[in-house]
N, C-alpha and C positions, 0 to 999 in steps of 0.2 A: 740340356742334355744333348749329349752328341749322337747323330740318327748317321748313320748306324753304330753302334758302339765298337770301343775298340774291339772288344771279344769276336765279337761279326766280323771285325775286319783282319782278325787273327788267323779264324777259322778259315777265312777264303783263300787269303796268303798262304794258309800251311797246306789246302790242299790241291794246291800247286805242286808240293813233295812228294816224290816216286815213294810207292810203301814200301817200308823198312826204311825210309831217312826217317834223321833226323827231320823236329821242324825247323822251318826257314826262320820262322818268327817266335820267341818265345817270352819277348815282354811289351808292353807299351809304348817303350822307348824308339825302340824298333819301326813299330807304326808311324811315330811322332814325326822320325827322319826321314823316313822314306815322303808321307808325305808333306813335308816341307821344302825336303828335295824336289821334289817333283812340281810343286807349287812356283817355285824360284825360276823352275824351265817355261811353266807356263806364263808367266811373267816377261822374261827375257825374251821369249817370243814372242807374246802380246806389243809387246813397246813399238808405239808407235801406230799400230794395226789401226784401233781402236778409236771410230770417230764418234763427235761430239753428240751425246744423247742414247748414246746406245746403250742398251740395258746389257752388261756382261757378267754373268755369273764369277761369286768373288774365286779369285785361281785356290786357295787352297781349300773352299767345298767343291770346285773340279776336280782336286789330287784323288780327296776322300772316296767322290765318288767312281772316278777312274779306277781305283785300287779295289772297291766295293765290286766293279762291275767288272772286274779281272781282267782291265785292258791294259793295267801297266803288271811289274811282279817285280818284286824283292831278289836279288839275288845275293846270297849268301856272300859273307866277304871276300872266298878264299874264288870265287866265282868272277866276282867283280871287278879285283885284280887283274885277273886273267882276260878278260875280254877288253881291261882299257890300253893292255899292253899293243 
């Protein structure tokens, strides 16, 4: 079982949203990407760092718990767009 559940990590993500939005997150799917996404940067940054024997936590229970602990955030797509421009 996944600790903390998606639901948990629904709940933290949406209340990130000013009341009266909409949520940011509204399926699992959402969760999936975000932290896969975020697992892939922690990866491409790791490459190389990481010397021999070192115990490092695997990158995508860091995304989980990063996202858990509201130190990354989902941005909405039309958000997302907008800031890579």
């Amino acid at each position: 079982m996944l600790h903390p559940s998606y639901t948990d990590l629904m709940k933290v993500v949406n209340s990130q949203a000013e009341e009266g939005e909409e949520p940011i997150v509204t399926s699992r799917y959402s969760i999936v990407l975000a932290t896969a996404k975020r697992a892939r940067q922690i990866i491409a940054r790791q490459s190389g760092e990481n010397a021999p024997g070192l115990q490092v936590s695997k990158p995508l229970s860091k995304a989980v718990k990063e996202l858990n602990e509201g130190k990354i955030r989902i941005l909405p797509e039309n958000e997302e767009t907008e800031e890579e421009s």
